[in-house]
N, C-alpha and C positions, 0 to 999 in steps of 0.2 A: 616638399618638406612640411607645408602646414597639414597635407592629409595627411601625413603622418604622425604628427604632433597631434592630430585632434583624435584620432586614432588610440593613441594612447594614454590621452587623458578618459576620452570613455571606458579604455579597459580596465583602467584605474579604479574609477567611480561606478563603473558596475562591478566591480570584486570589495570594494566598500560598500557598494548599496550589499549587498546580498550577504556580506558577512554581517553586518549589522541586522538584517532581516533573520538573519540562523539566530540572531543572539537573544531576538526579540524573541522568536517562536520558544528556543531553548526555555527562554525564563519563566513564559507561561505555563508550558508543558510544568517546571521545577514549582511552580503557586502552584499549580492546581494538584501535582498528587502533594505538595504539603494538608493543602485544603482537604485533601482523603485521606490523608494519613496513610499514604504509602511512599515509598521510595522513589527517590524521582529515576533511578537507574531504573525502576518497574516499567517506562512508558518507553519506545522505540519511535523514534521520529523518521518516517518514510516522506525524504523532500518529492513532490511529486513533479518530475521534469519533463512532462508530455508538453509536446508545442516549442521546448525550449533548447537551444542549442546547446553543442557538444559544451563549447565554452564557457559557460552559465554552470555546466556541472562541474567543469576542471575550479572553476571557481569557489561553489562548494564544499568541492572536496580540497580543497587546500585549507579551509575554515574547518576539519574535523568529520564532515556529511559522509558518510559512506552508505547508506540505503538509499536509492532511488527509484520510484514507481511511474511506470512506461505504460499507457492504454493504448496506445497505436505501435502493430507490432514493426511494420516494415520503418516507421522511425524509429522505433526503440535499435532496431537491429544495425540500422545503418550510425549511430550513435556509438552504439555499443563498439563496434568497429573501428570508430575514430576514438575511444578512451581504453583500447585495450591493455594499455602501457600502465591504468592505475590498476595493481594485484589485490588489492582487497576490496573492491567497490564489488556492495552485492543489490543487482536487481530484481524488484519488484515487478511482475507482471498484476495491473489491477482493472484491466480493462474487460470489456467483453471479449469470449471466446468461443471462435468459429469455429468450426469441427477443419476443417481445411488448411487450418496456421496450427493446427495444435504440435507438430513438428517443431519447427521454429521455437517454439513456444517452451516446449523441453527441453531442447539443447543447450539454450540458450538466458534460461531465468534459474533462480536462485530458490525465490516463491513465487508462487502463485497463487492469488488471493480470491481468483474470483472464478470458481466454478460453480456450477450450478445443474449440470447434468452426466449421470452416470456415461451414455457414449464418449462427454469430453472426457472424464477422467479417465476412463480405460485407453483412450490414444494417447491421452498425457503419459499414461506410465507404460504402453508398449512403445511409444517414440522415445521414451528419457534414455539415453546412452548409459553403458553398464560403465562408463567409466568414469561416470557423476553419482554424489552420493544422491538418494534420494532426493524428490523435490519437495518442501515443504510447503504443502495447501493447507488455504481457507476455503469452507465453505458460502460461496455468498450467498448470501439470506435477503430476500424480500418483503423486508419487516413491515412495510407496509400497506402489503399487498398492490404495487402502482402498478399501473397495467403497462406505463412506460418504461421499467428497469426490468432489469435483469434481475435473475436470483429465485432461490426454492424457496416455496412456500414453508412456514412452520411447521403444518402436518405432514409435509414431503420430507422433512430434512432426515428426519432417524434411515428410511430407507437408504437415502443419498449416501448418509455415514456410514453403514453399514456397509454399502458397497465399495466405498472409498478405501474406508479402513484396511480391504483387503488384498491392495493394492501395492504390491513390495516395491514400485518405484517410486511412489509418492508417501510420502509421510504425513500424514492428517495432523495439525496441529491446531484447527480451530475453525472462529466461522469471520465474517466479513459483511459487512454490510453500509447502504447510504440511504440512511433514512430520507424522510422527506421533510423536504426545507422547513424548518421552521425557528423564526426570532425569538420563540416565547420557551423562557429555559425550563418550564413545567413539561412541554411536550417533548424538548428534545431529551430530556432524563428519562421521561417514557417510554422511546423508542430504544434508547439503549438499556435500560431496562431489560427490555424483552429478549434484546439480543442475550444478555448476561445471564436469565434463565434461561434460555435454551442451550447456552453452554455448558451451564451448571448439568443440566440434565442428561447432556451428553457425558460428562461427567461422572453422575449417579448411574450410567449404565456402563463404566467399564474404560472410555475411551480416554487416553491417555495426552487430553487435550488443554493449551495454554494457554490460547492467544485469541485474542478482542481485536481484528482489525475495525477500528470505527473512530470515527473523531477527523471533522477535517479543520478549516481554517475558522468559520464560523461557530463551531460547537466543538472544537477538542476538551474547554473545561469541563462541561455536563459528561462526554465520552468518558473522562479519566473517572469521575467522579463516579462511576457505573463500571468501572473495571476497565479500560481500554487498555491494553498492551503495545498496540502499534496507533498511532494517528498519521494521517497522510494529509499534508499540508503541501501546496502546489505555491499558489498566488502570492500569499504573505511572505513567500522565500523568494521566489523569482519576480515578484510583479508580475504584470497581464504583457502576453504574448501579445504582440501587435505585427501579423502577416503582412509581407509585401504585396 
């Protein structure tokens, strides 16, 4: 009886802790595009639930959450699995991608926000099944050039789109990126920045492109404040994963 009892008080106080954490992120996202003068409906919150159990998103999504971004596929999938039962939860794939999971990878995500080489795109979209609409990518961008991320180079990216774009099971809607750390809100408007001309310019050449994935828990005001359309916020929603 008392495991159970204490059981339940946890499940409790974690669907209060996390709705109260959506409430907080919510408000911030709702300051900062007032602070830009855009519409807070402009900004898409991707709670980002790698590391964290199925329960934590059931939780969630009872608070309103319906996007969720998975970096690790074989958890995402086995996830995915145990919440088949909510019909409008749409996932985010935002993690790196192996030529080898790009399967999985199709079948099974909504978007896809972080490609970064023509061979993955072309498997992404002869693997997407004809009875899914299109998948909508990002392209991720290596705005820093860090030799430890992923992502195309600035001078690389026009070819990237280029071959993207021609791709009928994937749908190009934008680019994606995670700068590099920084406290100091001069650099991180910098870095997004650069993201936001490079959109722009894909733009000026034709492509029919929306969306800013950038902004995480640390910097989503300076993101919005530079255009960001999606921010993906992990920790400040769920707290810190702590493995057994």
């Amino acid at each position: 009886m008392f495991v159970e009892i204490r059981h339940v008080i946890m499940h409790m106080s974690i669907n209060h802790t996390i709705a109260e954490a959506l409430a907080k992120v919510t408000a911030r996202i709702h300051q900062a595009t007032l602070a830009a003068q855009r519409e807070p409906e402009s900004v898409r919150l991707i709670a980002v639930s790698k590391t964290q159990p199925a329960d934590a998103i059931t939780q969630a999504y009872a608070c309103g959450q319906r996007d969720f971004g998975e970096n690790y596929l074989q958890e995402a999938l086995e996830k995915q699995a145990d919440l088949i039962h909510l019909p409008d939860i749409q996932w985010h794939f935002i993690g790196p991608i192996q030529s080898n999971k790009t399967r999985p990878i199709a079948e099974n995500f909504a978007w896809i926000h972080s490609i970064d080489r023509e061979k993955v795109a072309q498997r992404l979209n002869d693997q997407r099944p004809d009875n899914l609409p299109p998948a909508q990518v990002c392209l991720q961008v290596n705005i820093d050039d860090e030799t430890t991320k992923s992502g195309v180079r600035l001078a690389e990216l026009p070819a990237l789109a280029a071959a993207v774009s021609k791709l009928p099971r994937l749908q190009l809607r934008g680019l994606m990126a995670i700068p590099a750390a920084s406290n100091t809100p001069a650099q991180q408007h910098a870095a997004f920045a650069k993201l936001k001309d490079a959109l722009e310019e894909l733009k000026a050449q034709g492509y029919p492109v929306d969306t800013l994935s950038m902004g995480m828990s640390g910097d989503l005001e300076a993101a919005i404040a530079e255009g960001s359309t999606m921010v993906r916020v992990g920790t400040d929603i769920f707290g810190v994963r702590i493995k057994a």
